[in-house]
PANU-750592 format. One record per residue (C-alpha): residue in one letter; x, y, z. Coordinates in pm, whole numbers, padded with zeros to 5 digits, always signed. Layout:
BEGIN
aXYZ;...
END
This chain:
BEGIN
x-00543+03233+20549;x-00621+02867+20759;x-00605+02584+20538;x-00923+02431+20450;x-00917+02126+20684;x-00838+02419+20988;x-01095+02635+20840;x-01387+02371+20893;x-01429+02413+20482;x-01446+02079+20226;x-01160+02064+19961;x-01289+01930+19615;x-01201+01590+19694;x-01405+01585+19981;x-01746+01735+19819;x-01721+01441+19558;x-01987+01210+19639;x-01846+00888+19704;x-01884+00674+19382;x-01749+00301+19300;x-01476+00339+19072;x-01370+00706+19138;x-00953+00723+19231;x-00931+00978+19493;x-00571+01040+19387;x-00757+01250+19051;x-01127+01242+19100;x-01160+01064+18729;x-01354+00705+18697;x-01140+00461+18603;x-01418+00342+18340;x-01452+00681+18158;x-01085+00831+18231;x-00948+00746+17884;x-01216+00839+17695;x-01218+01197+17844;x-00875+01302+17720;x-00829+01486+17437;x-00679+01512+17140;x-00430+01809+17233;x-00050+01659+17157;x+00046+01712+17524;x-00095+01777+17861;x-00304+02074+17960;x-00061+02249+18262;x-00257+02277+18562;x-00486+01983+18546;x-00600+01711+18780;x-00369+01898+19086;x-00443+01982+19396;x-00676+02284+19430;x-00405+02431+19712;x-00159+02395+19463;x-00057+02742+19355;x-00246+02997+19626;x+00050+02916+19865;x+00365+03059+19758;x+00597+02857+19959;x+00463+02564+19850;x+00447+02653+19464;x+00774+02751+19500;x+00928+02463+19656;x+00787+02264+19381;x+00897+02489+19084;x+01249+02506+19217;x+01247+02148+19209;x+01099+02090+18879;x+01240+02353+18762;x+01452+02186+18495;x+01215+02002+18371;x+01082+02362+18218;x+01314+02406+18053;x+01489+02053+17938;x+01224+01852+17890;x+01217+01852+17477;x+01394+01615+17270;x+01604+01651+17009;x+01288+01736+16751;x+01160+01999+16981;x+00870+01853+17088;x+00844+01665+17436;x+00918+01323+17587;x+00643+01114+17613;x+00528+01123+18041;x+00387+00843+18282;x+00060+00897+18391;x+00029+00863+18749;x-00077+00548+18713;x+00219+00409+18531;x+00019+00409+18153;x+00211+00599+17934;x+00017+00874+17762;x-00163+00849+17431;x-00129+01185+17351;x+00065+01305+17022;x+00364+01508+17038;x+00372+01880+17062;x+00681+02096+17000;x+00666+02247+17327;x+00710+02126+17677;x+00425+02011+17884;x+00349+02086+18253;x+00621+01987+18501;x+00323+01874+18710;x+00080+01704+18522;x+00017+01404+18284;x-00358+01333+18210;x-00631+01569+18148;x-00953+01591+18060;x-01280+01740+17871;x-01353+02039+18115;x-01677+02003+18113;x-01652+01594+18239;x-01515+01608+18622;x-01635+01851+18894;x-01407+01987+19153;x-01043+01978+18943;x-00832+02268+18822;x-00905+02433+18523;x-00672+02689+18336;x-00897+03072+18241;x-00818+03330+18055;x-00990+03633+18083;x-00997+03908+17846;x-01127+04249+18000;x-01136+04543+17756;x-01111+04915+17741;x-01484+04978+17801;x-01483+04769+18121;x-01159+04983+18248;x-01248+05314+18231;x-01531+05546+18115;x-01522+05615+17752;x-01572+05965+17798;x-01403+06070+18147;x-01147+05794+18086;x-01176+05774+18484;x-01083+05427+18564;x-01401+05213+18685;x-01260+05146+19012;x-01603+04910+19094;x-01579+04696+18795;x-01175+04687+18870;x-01261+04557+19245;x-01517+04290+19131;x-01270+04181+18868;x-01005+04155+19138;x-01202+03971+19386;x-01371+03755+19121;x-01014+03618+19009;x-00885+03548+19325;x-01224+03339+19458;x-01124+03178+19138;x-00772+03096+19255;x-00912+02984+19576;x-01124+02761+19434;x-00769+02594+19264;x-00817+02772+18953;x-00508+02874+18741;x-00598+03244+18607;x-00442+03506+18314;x-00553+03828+18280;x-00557+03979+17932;x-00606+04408+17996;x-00707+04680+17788;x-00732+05015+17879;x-00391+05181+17864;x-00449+05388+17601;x-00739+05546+17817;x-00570+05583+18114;x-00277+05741+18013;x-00544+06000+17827;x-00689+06045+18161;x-00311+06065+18294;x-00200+06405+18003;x-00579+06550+18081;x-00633+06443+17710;x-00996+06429+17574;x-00976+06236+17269;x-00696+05982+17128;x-00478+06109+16899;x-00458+05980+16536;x-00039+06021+16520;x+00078+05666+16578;x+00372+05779+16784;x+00113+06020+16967;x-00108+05698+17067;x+00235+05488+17116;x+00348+05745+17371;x-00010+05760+17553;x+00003+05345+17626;x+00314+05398+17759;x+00211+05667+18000;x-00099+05470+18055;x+00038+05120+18090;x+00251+05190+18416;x-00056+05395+18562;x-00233+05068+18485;x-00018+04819+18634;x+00035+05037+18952;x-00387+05037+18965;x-00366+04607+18972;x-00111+04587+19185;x-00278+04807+19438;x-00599+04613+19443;x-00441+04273+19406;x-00206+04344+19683;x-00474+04424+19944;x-00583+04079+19859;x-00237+03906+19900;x-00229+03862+19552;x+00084+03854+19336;x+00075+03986+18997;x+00310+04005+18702;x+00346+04212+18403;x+00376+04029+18021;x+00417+04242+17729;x+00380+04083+17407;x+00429+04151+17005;x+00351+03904+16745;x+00706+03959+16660;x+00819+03816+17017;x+00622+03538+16926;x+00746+03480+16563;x+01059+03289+16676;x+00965+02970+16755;x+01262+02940+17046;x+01129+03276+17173;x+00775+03147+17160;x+00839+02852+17358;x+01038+03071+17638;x+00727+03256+17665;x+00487+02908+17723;x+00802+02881+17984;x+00733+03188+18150;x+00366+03159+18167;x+00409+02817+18293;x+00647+02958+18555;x+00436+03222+18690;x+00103+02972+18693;x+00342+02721+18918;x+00432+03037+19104;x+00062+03097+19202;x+00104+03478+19027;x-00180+03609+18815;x-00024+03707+18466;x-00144+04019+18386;x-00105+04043+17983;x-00087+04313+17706;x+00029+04414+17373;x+00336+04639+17386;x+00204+04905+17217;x+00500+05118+17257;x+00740+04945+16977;x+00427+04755+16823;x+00383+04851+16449;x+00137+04751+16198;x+00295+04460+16059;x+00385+04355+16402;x+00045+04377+16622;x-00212+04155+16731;x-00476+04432+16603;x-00645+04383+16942;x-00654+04224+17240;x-00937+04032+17164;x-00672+03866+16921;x-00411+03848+17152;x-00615+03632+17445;x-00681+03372+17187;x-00295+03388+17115;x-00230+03370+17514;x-00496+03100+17589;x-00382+02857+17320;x-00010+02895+17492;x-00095+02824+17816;x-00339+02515+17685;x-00673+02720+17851;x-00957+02568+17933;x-01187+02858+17868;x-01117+03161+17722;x-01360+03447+17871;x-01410+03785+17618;x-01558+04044+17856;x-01750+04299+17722;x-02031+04559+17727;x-02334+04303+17659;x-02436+03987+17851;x-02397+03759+17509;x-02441+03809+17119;x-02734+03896+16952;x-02882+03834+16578;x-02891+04297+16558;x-02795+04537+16794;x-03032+04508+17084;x-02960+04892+17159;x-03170+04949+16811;x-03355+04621+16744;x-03584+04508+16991;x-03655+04208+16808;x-03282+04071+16860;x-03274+03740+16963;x-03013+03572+17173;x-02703+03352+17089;x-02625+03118+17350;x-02467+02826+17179;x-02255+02818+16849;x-02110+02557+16706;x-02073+02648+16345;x-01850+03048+16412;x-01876+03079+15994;x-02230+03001+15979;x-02309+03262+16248;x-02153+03529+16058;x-02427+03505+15846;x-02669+03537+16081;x-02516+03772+16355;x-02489+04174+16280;x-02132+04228+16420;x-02062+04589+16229;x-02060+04742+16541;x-01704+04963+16664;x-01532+04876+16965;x-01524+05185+17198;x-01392+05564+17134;x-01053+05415+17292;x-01056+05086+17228;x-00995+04876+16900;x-01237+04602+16935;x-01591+04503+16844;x-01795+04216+16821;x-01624+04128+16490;x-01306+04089+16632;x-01421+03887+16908;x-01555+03628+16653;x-01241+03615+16533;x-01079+03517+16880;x-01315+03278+16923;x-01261+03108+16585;x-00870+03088+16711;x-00926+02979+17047;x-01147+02662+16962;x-00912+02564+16714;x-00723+02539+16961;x-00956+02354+17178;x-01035+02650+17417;x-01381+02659+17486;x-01498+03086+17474;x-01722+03241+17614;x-01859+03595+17547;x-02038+03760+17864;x-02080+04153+17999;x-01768+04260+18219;x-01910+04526+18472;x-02025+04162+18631;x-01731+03960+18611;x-01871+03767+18922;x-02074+03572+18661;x-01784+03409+18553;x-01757+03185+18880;x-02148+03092+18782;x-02066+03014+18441;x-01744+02777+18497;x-01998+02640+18791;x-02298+02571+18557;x-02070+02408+18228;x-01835+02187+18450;x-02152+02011+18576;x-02206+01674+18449;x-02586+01688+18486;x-02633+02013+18270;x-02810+02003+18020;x-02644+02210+17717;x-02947+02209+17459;x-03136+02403+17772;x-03221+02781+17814;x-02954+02923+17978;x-03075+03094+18356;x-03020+03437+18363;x-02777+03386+18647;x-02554+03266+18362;x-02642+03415+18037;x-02352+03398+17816;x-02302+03315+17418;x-02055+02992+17430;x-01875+02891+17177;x-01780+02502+17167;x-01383+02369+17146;x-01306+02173+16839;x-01356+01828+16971;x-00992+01745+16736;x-00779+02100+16800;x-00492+02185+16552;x-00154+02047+16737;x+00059+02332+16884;x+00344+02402+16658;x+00105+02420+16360;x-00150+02639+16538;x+00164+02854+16619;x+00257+02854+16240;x-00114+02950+16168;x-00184+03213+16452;x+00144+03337+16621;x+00393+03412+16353;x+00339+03732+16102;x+00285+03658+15726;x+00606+03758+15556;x+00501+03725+15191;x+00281+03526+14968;x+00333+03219+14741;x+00129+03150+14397;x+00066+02785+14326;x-00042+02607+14020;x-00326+02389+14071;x-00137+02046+14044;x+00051+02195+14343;x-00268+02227+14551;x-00403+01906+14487;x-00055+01847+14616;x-00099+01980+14893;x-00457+01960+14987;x-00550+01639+14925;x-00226+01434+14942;x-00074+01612+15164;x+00248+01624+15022;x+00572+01889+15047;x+00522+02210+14793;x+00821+02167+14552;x+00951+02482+14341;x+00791+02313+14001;x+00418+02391+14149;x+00515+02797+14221;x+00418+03048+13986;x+00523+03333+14124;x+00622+03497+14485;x+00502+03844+14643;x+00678+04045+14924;x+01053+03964+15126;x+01112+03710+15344;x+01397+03487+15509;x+01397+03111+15517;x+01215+03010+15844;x+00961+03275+15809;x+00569+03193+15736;x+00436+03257+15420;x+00073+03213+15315;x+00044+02974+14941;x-00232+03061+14748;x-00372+02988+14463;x-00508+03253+14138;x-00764+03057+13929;x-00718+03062+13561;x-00831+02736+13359;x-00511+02526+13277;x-00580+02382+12928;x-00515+01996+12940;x-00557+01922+12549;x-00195+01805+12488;x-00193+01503+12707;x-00033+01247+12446;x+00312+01276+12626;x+00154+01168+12979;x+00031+00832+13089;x-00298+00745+13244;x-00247+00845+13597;x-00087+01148+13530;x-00409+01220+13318;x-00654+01114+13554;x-00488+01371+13767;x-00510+01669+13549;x-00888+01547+13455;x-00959+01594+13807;x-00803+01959+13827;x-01134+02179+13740;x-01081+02537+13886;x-01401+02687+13882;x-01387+03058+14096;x-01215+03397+13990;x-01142+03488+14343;x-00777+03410+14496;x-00816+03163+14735;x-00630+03084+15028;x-00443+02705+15088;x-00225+02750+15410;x+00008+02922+15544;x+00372+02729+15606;x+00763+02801+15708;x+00961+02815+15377;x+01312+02655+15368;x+01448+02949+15101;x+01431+03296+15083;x+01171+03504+14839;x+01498+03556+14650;x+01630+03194+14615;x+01268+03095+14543;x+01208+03364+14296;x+01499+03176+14065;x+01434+02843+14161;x+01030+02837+14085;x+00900+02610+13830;x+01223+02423+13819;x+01258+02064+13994;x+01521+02006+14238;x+01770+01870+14083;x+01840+02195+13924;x+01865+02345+14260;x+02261+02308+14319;x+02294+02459+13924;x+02097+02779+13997;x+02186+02845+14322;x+02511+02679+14383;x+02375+02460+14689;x+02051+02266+14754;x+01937+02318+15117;x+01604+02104+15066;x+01456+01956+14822;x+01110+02100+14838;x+01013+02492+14945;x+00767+02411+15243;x+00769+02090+15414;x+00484+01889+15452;x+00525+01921+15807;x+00566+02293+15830;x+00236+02373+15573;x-00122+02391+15772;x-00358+02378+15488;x-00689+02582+15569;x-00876+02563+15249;x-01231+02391+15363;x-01288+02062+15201;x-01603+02203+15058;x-01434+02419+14852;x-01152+02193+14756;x-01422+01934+14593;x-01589+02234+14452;x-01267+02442+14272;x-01040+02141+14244;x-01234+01796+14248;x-01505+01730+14009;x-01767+01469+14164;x-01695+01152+13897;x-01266+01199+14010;x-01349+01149+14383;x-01251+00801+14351;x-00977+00860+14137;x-00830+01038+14344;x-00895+00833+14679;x-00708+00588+14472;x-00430+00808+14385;x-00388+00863+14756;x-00343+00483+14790;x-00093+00483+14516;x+00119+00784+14413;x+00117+00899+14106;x+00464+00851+13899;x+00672+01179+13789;x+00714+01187+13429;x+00615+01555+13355;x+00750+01886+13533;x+00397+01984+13501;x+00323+01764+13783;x+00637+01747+13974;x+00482+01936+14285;x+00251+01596+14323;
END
């Protein structure tokens, strides 16, 4: 393949029209250039490169193997990486993330700002797209268009992972199987027929391209680790420098229940927020969502734009099944999209049998003059769901979405006002009681099981412990959810040491580790604010407590030594 400038075609740079300000170096306006970054914790790999970077191998290479260190070294002592230059010398005002950025890049910016520069894409294609739900013959069309779609796209300079479904229904058609079988090992054994069949099928029709393609396997237990996790950013990073498309699933084969994404639906949220995507595509069997089944509803209207994900389950029918061999459905796709754009991916559901609409779509949204609030053309009909404008920073979005659950933690309510609204460390004085096994390290979620604390004795505490406990109101029967966080004890060492403070630590167990269960930095609190004022916060103790947050409140009672 010529070069562009041989070719007679225009490179990115050159189609951008010539405008006063614009650095040809990155194609950003020096006027709006810090104002489009966002807040991420470190750069997006891929950005703001050259659009030949990565579709010729000799070249990638050459620049992996020399930056190849970098991969891997550049993290300091914390874990998280050293601050980078910007190519213009400014040092970046980005926070820090506990993994390593792009060898490559420094700045980046709102995807949707700047025409012409490289953008990272996930795409998600699922079982029904692969192969016919009752023939389980593999849709050879829809596997060509896919093909050709994501290597225009890595022409264009686009960096591209591909999430597949569909072993499970090839290896069916592989053992001249009708249906699935409902032993686990049975189904286990079928992926692993299928999955090989599978990869052979890409590689064919990516290799007539010139395409190279790799192979990523993934459980949620491989992701758990937070050294193994990062290895895996590593790879991905590796193979995207390398120019290869990753081709990604779930290894179904040793995947059990505790263990498994549930679906890959779940897993290309998991994969895009690792490789910092830009857009996360969810292929399916409809061009976008709609308020009722459209197969049985004529009167379903059209989602286009969402915002608000909880406020559309209310208004969105999404009890429709995935397909006879897949384990998807519109539900499940919310629920990717809800982790993607926390973790500022923007996603976008569309129908996969014409993937060619995804060019059109990344086309229409990266234009500057388009206007959002507008009917979408046909051309591009799609449901789009927006990217937190603040995402959660990477190594609590890992604590939140890639590691398993080990166990559960019961809080008091002091403790979650703790927590919550301070901020502060949980301490072994606010836990009740513990559910399930776990080792130190592992993430637990902390909850908390209303019953109304009675607050009459209060002669023994002094006003702002009081004004504390006045503000505590639980409200709701329901166990509600606080966080999820990486305990510093085992469910055994915890199980003796809760409601006690630390300095009886070294007495019970013979050694104090920590002083406090979670960390404040390890604990991602979920609970909405709404309910937090509502179950927690009575309206006249809003400024109390804004003022206890300006001044902490003194320890004098064990009651309250989780605050």
């Amino acid at each position: 393949m010529l070069p562009p400038s041989a070719s007679g075609m225009t490179t990115p740079e050159q189609r951008i029209s010539p405008v006063s300000g614009i650095n040809p170096a990155t194609g950003l306006s020096q006027e709006v250039g810090a104002s489009l970054q966002l807040d991420m914790g470190a750069p997006r790999p891929g950005h703001l490169r050259s659009p030949s970077s990565g579709n010729t191998p000799s070249q990638s290479t050459t620049s992996l193997r020399r930056n190849a260190s970098s991969i891997i070294t550049n993290v300091d002592k914390h874990g998280g990486p050293r601050r980078r230059r910007s190519k213009n010398g400014m040092r970046s005002k980005s926070r820090s993330l506990s993994r390593p950025a792009s060898p490559t890049s420094s700045v980046y910016s709102d995807v949707s700002s700047v025409n012409g520069k490289t953008l990272t894409i996930v795409l998600k294609l699922g079982t029904s797209s692969i192969c016919d739900p009752v023939t389980h013959m593999p849709m050879l069309a829809n596997l060509s268009l896919m093909v050709e779609t994501i290597t225009k796209l890595k022409e264009q300079g686009h960096r591209v992972v591909l999430v597949s479904s569909g072993a499970v229904g090839i290896g069916l058609r592989r053992m001249h199987m009708a249906e699935k079988p409902k032993e686990l090992a049975s189904i286990q054994a079928i992926a692993a027929v299928g999955q090989g069949r599978l990869m052979a099928l890409y590689d064919d029709l990516f290799g007539q391209l010139g395409q190279p393609v790799a192979q990523v396997l993934l459980t949620r237990n491989d992701l758990s680790h937070r050294t193994q996790y990062l290895n895996a950013c590593n790879t991905f990073e590796a193979l995207l420098e390398m120019g290869v498309v990753p081709i990604v699933n779930e290894n179904d084969t040793v995947s059990l229940g505790e263990i498994r994404f549930g679906d890959n639906d779940t897993l290309s949220a998991i994969t895009a927020g690792m490789v910092h995507a830009d857009y996360l595509f969810l292929l399916t069997d409809v061009d976008c969502l709609y308020t009722d089944n459209p197969r049985t509803n004529p009167n379903a209207k059209q989602v286009t734009n969402v915002t608000d994900i909880k406020a559309l389950r209310d208004a969105v029918d999404v009890s429709t099944a995935g397909s006879a061999v897949g384990t998807g459905g519109m539900a499940t796709k919310l629920i990717a999209a809800e982790l993607a754009t926390a973790a500022g991916v923007t996603t976008v559901i569309t129908r996969g049998s014409t993937p060619q609409k995804v060019i059109d779509i990344v086309e229409y949204f990266s234009n500057p003059d388009t206007q959002t609030d507008s009917p979408l053309p046909a051309s591009v009909l799609c449901t789009r769901f927006i990217a937190k404008t603040r995402p959660m920073i990477d190594r609590k979005w890992w604590i939140l979405h890639g590691m398993y659950c080990a166990g559960t933690i019961y809080v008091d309510a002091g403790a979650v006002v703790a927590l919550a609204k301070f901020k502060k460390s949980l301490f072994a004085a606010g836990i009740k009681r513990v559910e399930g096994s776990f080792s130190s390290n592992q993430s637990v979620r902390v909850v908390y099981e209303p019953e109304r604390e009675a607050h009459a004795d209060t002669a023994h505490l002094n006003s702002a412990e009081e004004r504390v406990l006045n503000a505590v109101t639980p409200m709701r029967s329901e166990v509600i959810e606080i966080g999820h966080g990486l305990v510093n004890y085992t469910s055994a060492e915890v199980k003796r040491i809760r409601g006690c403070h630390s300095s009886e630590f070294e007495a019970i167990l013979g050694y104090c580790d920590s002083d406090n269960v979670i960390h404040r930095g390890n604990m991602v609190v979920t609970i909405p604010d709404a309910i937090l004022d509502e179950v927690f916060v009575t309206m006249p103790s809003k400024s109390k407590i804004r003022a206890e947050q300006r001044a902490p409140v003194p320890v004098c009672s064990p009651n309250l030594s989780a605050i």
